[in-house]
Residue frames as a rotation matrix with the C-alpha (Angstrom) as fourth column:
UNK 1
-0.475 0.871 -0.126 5.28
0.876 0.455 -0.158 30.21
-0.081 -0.185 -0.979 10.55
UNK 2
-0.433 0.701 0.567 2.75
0.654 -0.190 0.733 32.00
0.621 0.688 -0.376 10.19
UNK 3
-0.838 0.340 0.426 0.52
-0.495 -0.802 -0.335 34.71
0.228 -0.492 0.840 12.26
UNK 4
0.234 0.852 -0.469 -2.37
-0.900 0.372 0.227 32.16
0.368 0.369 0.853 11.66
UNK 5
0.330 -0.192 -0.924 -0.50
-0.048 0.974 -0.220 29.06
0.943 0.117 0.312 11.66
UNK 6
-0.656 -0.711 0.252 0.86
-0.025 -0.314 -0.949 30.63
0.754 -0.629 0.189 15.22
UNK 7
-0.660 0.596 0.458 -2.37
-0.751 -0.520 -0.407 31.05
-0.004 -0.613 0.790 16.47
UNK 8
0.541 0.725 -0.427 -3.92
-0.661 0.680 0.318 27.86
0.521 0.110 0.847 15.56
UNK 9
-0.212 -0.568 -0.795 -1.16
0.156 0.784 -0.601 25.91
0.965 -0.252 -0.077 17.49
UNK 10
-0.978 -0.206 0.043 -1.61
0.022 -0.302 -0.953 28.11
0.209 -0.931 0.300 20.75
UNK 11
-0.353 0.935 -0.025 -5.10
0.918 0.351 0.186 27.72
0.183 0.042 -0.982 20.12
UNK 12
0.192 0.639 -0.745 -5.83
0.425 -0.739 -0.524 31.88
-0.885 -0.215 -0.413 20.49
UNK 13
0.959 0.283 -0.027 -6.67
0.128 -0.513 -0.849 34.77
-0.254 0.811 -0.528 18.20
UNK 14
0.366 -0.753 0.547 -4.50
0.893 0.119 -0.434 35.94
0.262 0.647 0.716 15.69
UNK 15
0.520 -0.113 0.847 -4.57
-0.295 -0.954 0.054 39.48
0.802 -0.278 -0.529 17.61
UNK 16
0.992 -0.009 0.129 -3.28
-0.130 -0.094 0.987 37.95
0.004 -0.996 -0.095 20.51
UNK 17
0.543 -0.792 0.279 0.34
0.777 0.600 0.190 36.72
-0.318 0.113 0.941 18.80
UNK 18
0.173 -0.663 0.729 0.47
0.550 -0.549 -0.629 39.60
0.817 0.509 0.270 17.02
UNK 19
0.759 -0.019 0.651 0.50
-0.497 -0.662 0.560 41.30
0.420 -0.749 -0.512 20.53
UNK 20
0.831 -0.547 0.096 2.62
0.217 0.479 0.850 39.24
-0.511 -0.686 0.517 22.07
UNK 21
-0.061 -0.782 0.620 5.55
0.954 -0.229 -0.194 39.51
0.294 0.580 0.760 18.96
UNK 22
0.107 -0.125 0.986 5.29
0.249 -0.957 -0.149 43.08
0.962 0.262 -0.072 19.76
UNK 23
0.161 -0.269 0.950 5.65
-0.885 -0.464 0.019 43.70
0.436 -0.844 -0.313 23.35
UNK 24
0.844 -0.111 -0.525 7.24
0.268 0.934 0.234 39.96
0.465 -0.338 0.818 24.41
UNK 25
0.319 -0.912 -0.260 10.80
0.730 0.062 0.681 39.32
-0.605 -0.407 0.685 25.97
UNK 26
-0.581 -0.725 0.370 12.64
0.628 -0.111 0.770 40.32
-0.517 0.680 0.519 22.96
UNK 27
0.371 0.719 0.588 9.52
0.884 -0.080 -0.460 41.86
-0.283 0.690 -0.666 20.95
UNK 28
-0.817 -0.507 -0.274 10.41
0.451 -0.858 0.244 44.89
-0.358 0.076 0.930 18.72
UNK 29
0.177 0.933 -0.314 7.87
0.515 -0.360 -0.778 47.39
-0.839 -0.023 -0.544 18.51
UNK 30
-0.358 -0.642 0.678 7.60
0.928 -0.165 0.335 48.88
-0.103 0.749 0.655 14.84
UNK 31
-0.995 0.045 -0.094 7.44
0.000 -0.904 -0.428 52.16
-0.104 -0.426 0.899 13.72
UNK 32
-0.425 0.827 -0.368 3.99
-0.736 -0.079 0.672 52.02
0.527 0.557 0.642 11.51
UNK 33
-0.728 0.602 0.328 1.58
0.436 0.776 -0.456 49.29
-0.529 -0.189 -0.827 14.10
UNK 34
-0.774 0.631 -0.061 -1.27
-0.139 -0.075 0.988 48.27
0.618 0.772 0.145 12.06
UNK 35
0.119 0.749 -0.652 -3.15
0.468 0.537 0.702 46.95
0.876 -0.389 -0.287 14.76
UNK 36
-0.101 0.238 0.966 -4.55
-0.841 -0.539 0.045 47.13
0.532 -0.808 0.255 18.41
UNK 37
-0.522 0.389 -0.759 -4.93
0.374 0.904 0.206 44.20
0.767 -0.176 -0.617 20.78
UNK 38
-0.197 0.762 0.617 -7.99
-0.646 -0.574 0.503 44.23
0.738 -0.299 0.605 22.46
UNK 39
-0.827 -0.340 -0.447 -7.98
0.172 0.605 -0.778 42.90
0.535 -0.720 -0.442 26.13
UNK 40
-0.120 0.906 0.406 -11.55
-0.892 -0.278 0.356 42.13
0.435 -0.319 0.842 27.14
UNK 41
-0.579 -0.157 -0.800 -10.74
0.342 0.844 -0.413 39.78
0.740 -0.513 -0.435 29.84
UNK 42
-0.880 0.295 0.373 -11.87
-0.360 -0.926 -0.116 42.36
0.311 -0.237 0.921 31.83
UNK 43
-0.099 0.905 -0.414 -15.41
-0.995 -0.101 0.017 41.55
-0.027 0.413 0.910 30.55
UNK 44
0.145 0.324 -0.935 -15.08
-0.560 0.806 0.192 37.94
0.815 0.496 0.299 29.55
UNK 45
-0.683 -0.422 -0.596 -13.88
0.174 0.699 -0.694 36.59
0.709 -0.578 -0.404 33.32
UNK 46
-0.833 0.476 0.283 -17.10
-0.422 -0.214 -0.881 38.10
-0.358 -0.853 0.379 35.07
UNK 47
-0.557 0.782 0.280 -20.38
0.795 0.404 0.453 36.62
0.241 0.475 -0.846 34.31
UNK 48
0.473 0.706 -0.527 -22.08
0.718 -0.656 -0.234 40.20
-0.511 -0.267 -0.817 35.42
UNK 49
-0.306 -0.219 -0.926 -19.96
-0.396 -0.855 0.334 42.09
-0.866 0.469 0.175 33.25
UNK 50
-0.835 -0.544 0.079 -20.45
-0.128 0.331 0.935 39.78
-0.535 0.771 -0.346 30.54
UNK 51
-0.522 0.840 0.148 -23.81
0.852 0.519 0.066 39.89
-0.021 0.161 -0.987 30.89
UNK 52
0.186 0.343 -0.920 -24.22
0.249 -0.923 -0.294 43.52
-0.950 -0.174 -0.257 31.14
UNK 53
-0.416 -0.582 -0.699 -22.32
-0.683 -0.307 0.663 43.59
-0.600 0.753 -0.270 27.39
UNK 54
-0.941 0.039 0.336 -24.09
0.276 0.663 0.696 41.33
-0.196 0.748 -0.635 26.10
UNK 55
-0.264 0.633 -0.728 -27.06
0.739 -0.353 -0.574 43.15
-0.620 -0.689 -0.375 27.04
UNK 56
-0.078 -0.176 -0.981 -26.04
-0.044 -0.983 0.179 46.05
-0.996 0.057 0.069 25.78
UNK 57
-0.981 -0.140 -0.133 -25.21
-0.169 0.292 0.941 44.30
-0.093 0.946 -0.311 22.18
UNK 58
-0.590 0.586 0.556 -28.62
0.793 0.549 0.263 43.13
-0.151 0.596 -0.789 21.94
UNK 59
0.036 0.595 -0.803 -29.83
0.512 -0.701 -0.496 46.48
-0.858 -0.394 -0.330 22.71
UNK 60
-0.462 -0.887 -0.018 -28.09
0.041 -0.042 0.998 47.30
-0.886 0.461 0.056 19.23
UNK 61
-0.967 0.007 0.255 -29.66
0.166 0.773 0.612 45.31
-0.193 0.635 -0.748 17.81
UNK 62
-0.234 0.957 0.172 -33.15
0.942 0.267 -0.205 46.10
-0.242 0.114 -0.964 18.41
UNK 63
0.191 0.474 -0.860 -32.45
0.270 -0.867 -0.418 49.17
-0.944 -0.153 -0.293 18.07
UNK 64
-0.639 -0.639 -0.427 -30.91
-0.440 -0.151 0.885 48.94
-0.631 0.754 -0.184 14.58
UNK 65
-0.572 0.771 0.280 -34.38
0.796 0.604 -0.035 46.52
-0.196 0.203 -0.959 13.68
UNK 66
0.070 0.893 -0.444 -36.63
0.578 -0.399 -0.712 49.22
-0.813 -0.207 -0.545 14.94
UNK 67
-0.185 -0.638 -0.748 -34.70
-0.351 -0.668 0.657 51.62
-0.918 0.384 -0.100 12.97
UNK 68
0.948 0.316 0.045 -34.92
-0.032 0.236 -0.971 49.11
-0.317 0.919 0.234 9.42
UNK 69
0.517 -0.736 -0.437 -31.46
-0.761 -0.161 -0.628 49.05
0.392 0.657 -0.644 8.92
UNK 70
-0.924 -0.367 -0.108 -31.19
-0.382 0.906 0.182 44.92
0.031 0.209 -0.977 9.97
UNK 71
0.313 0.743 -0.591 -34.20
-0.177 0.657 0.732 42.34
0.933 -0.125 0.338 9.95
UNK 72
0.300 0.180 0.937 -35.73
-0.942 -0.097 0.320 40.88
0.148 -0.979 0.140 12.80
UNK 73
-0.553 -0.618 -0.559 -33.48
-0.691 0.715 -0.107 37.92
0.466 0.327 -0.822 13.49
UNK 74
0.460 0.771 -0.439 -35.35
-0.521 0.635 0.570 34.28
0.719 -0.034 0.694 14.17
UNK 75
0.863 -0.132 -0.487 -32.46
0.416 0.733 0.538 32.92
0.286 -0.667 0.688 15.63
UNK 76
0.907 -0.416 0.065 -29.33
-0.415 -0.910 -0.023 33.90
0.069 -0.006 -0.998 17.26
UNK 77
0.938 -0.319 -0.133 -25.60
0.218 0.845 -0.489 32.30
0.268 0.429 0.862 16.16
UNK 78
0.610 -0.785 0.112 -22.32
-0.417 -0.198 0.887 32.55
-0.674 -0.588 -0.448 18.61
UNK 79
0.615 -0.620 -0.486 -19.53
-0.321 0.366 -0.873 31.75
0.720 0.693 0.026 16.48
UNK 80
0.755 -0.285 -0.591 -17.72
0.534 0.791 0.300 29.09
0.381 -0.542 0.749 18.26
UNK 81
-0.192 -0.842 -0.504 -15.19
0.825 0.140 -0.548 30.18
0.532 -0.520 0.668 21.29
UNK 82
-0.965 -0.071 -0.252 -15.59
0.171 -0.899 -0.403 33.81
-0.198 -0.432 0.880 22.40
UNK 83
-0.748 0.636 -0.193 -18.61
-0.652 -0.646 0.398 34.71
0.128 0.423 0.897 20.67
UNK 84
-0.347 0.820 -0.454 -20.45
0.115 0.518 0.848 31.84
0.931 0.242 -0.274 21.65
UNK 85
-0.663 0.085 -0.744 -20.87
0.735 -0.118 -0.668 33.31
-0.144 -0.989 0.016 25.37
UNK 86
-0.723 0.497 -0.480 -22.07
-0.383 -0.866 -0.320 36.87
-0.575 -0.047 0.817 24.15
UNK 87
-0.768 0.545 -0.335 -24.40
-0.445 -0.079 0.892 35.01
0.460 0.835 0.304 21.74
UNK 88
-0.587 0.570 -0.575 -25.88
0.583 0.790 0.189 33.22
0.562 -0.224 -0.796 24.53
UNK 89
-0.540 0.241 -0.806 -26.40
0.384 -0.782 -0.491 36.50
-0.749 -0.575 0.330 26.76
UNK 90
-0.849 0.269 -0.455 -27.64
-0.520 -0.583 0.624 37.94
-0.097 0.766 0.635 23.31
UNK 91
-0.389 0.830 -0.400 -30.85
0.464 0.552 0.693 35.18
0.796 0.084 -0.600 22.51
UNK 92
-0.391 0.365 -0.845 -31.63
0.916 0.064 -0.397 35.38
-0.091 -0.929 -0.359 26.19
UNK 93
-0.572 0.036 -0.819 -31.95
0.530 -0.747 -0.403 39.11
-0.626 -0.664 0.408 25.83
UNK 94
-0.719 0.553 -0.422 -33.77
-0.675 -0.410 0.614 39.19
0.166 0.726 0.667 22.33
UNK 95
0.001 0.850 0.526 -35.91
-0.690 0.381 -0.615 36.49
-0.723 -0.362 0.588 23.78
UNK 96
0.694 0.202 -0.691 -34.49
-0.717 0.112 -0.688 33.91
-0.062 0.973 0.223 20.92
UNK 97
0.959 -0.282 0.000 -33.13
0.282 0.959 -0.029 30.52
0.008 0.028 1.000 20.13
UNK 98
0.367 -0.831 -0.418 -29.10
-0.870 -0.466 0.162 29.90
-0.329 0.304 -0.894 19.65
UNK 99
0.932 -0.147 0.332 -27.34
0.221 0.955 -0.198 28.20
-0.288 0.257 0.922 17.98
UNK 100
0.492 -0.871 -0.002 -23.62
-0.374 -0.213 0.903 27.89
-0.786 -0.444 -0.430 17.16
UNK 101
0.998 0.068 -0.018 -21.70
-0.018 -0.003 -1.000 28.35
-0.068 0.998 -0.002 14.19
UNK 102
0.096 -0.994 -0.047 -17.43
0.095 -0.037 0.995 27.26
-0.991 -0.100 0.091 13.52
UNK 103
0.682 -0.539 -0.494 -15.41
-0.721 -0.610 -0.329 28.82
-0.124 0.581 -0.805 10.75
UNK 104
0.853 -0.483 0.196 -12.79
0.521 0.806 -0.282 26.56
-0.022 0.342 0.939 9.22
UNK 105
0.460 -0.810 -0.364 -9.01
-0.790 -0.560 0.249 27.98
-0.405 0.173 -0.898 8.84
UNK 106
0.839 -0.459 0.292 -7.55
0.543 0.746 -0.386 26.24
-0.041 0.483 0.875 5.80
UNK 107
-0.274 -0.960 -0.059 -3.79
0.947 -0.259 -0.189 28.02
0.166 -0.108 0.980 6.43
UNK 108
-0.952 -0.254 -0.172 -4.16
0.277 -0.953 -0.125 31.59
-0.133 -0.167 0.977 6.51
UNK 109
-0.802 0.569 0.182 -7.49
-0.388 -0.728 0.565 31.91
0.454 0.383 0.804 5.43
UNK 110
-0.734 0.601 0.316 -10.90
-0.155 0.305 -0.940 31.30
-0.661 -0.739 -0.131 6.96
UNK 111
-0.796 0.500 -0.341 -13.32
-0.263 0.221 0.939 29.19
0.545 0.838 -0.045 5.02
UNK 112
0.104 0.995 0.011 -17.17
-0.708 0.066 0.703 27.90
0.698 -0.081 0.711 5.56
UNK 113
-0.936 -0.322 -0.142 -17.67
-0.184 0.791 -0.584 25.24
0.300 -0.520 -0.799 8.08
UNK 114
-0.322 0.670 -0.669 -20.49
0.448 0.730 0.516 23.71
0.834 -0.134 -0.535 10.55
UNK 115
-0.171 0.573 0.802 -23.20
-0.615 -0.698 0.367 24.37
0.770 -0.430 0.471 12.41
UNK 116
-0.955 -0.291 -0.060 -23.00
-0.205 0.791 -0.577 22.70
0.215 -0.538 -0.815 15.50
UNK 117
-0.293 0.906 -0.304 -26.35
-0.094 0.289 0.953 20.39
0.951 0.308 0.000 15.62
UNK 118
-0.807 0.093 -0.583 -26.28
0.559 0.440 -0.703 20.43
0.191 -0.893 -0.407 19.44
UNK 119
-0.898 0.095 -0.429 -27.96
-0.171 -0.975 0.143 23.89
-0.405 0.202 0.892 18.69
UNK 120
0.537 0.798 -0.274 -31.36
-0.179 -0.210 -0.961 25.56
-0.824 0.565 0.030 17.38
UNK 121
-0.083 -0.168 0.982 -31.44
0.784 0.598 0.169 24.79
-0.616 0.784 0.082 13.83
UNK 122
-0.182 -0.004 -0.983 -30.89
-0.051 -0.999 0.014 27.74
-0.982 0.053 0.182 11.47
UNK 123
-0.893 -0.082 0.443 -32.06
0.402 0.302 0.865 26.10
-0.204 0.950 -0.237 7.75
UNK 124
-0.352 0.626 0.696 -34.40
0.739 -0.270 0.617 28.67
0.574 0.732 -0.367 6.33
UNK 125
0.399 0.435 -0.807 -33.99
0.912 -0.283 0.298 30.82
-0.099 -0.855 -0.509 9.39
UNK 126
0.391 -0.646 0.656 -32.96
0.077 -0.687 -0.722 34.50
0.917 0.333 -0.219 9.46
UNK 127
0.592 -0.472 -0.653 -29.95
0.720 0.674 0.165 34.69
0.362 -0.568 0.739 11.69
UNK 128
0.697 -0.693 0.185 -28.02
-0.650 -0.719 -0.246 37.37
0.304 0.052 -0.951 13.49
UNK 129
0.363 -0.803 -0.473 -24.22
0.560 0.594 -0.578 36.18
0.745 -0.055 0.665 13.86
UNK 130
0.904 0.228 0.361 -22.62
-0.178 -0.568 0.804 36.88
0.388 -0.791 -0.473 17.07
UNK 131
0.227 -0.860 -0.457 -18.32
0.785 0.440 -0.437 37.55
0.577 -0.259 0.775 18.12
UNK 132
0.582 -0.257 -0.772 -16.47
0.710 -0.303 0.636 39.04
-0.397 -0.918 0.006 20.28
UNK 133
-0.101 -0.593 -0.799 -13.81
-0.049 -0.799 0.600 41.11
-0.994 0.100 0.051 17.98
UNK 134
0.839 0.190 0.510 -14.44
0.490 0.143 -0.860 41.79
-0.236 0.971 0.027 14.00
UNK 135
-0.310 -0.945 -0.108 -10.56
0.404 -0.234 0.884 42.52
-0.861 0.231 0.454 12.11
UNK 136
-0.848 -0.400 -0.347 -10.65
-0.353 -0.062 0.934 41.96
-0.396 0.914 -0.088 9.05
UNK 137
0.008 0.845 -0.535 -13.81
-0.962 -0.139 -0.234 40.22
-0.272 0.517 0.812 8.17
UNK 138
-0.586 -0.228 -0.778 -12.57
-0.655 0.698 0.289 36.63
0.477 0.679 -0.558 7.42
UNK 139
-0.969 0.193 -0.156 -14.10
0.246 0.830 -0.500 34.76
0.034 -0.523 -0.852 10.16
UNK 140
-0.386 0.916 -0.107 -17.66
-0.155 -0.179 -0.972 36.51
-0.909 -0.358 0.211 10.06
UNK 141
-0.042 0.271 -0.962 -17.72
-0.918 0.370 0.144 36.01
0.394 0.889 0.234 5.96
UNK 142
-0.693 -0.443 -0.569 -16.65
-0.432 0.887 -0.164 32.56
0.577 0.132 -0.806 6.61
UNK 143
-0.904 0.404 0.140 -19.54
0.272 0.797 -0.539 32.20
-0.329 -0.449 -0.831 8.90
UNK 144
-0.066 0.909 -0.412 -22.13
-0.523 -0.383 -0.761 33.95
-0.850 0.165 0.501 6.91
UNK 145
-0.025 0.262 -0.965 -21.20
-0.897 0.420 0.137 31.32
0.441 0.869 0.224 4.01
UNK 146
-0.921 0.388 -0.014 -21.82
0.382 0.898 -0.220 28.19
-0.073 -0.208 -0.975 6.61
UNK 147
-0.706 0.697 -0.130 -24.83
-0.088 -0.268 -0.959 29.91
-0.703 -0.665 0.251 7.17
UNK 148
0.036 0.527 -0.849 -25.88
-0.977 -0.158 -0.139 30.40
-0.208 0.835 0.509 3.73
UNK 149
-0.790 -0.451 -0.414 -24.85
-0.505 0.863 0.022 26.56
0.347 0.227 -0.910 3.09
UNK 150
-0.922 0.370 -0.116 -27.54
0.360 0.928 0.095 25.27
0.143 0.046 -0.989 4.89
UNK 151
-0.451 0.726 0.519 -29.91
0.450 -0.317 0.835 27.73
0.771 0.610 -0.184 3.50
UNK 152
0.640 0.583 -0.500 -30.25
0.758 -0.584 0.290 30.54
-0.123 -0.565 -0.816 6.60
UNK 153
0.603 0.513 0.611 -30.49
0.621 -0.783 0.043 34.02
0.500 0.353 -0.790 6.25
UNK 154
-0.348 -0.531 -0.772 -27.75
0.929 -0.303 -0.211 35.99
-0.122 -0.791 0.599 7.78
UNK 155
0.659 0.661 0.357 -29.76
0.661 -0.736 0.142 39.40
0.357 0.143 -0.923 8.63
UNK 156
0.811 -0.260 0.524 -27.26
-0.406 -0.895 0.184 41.24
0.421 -0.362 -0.832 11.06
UNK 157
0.031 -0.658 -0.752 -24.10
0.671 0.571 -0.472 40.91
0.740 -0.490 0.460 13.03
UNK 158
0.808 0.052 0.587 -22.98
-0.367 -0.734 0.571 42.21
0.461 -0.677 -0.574 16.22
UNK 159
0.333 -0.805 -0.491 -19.85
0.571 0.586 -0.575 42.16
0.751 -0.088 0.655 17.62
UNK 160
0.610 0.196 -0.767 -18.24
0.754 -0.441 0.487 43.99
-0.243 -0.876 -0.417 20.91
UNK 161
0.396 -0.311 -0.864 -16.15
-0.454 -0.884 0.110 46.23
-0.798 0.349 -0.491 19.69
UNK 162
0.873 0.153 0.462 -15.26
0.461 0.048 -0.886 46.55
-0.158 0.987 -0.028 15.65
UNK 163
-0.049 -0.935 -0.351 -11.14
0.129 -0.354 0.926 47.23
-0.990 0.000 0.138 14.27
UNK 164
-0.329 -0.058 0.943 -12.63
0.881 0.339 0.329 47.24
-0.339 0.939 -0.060 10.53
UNK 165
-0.862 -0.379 -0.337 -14.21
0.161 -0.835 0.526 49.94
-0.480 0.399 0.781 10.21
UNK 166
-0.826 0.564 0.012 -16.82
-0.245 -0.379 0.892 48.56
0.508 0.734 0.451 8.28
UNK 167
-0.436 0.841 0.320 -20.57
-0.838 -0.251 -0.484 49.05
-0.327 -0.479 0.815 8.83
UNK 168
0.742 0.640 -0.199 -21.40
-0.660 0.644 -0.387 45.88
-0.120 0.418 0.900 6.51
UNK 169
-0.238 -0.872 0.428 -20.15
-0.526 0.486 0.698 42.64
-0.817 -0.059 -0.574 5.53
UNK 170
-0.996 0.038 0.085 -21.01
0.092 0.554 0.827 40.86
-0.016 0.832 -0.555 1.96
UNK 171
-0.500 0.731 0.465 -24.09
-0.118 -0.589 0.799 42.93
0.858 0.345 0.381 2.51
UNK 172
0.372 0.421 -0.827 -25.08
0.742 0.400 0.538 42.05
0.557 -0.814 -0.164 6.34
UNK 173
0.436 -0.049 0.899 -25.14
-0.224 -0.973 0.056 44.80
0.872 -0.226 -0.435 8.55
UNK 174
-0.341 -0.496 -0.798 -22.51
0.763 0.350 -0.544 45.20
0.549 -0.794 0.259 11.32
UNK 175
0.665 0.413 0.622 -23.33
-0.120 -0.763 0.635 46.52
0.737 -0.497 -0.458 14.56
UNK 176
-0.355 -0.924 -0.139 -20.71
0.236 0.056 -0.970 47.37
0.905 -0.377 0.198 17.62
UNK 177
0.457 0.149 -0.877 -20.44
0.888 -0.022 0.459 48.19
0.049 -0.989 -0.142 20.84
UNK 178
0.300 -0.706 -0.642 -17.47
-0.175 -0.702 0.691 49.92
-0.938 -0.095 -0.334 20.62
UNK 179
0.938 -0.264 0.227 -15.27
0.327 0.443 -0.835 50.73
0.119 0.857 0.502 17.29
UNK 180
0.459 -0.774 -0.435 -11.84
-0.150 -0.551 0.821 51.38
-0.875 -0.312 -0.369 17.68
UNK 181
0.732 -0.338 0.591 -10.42
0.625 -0.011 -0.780 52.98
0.270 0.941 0.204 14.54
UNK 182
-0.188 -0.981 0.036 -7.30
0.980 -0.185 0.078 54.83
-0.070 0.050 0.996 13.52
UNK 183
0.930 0.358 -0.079 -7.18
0.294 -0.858 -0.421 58.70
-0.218 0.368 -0.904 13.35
UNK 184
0.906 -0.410 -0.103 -4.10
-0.303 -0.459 -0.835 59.09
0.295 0.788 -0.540 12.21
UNK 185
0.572 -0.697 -0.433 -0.32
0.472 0.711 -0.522 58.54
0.671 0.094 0.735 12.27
UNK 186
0.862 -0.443 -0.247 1.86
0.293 0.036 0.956 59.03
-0.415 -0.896 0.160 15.00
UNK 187
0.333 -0.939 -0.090 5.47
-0.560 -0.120 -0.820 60.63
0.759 0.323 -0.565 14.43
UNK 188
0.680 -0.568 -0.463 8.21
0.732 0.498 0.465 58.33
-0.033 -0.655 0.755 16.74
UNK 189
0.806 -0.576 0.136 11.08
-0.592 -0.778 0.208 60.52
-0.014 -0.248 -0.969 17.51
C-alpha cells in the first residue's frame, strides 16, 4: 500500500503515516528524512489557541492585501477537515463569509472536487483558500481547480505553517504562519 492509500484508510494526513513508519514499534529511521511531521495538536485541541492562530493568519492576510501582493478576498474557503476550523476563525476575523471546499484523492493523487453547498456560495467570488499544513501542493491545487470549476477566483491562500517552500501556487499567493524548511544535510555517524 501506499503512503496515500495508508492514509485514506486511517482516515489522517499523509504526514502523519509517514511519521508513524518512522518512529513506530519497529520503525527504521533513514539516513536522508525528507520530511517533518508537524504536531499542532497543541493548537488544534484548544479553542483559545486556535483562535489566537487563526487570528494571526488573517492578520497575514491583510497584511499581504494592504501590501498588493494578494486581492481582497470576498469570501473565505476551509478546505474540508483541519482547515475548515482555521477558515472559520479566519472569515470571522476578516469580517467574511465561509464556505467549504473537499479535494478528491483518486489513488495517490489529489484531484478537483465539491464545494460543500451548506456554505457561502463562491461562483464568481474571489476566494482566499484556507489549511492547516501545505507539502507538496496537491491538495491546495486540487482545491483551487474546484474553485475555478464553479467559476470563483482563488486570490490567496494561507496556511499555518508551509513544508514547500513555495511562496505561490499555479499563480495564487501563499501566505504562512510559520515555514519550516530545510537548511541543510545532516551527517549520521
Amino acid at each position: 500500500m501506499s503512503t496515500y492509500e495508508i492514509a485514506d484508510e486511517l482516515k489522517v494526513q499523509a504526514d502523519t503515516v509517514v511519521w508513524l513508519l518512522l518512529h513506530g514499534k519497529d520503525g527504521v529511521k533513514t539516513r536522508d528524512a525528507y520530511d517533518v511531521y508537524v504536531n499542532w495538536n497543541p493548537i488544534g485541541s484548544s479553542v483559545r489557541r486556535l483562535t489566537l492562530v487563526g487570528r494571526a493568519m488573517a492578520d497575514i492576510v491583510r497584511e499581504a492585501v494592504e501590501q498588493n501582493l494578494m486581492e481582497e478576498p470576498e469570501v473565505v474557503a476551509g478546505i474540508e477537515a483541519g482547515g475548515m476550523a482555521l477558515g472559520l476563525i479566519v472569515a470571522r476575523s476578516l469580517g467574511k463569509p465561509v464556505a467549504s471546499v473537499r479535494p478528491q484523492r483518486l489513488g495517490e493523487k489529489k484531484v478537483a472536487g465539491a464545494v460543500n453547498p451548506s456554505f457561502s456560495t463562491v461562483e464568481g467570488k474571489k476566494v482566499l483558500i484556507v489549511d492547516t499544513i501545505l507539502r507538496m501542493g496537491e491538495t491546495i491545487r486540487a482545491a483551487i481547480e474546484t474553485l475555478q470549476g464553479v467559476k470563483a477566483k482563488p486570490v490567496g491562500v494561507t496556511v499555518l505553517a508551509n513544508k514547500s517552500g513555495k511562496d505561490s501556487i499555479d499563480g495564487v499567493p501563499v501566505r504562512s504562519l510559520m515555514e519550516l524548511l530545510p537548511v541543510g544535510k545532516q551527517q549520521h555517524s
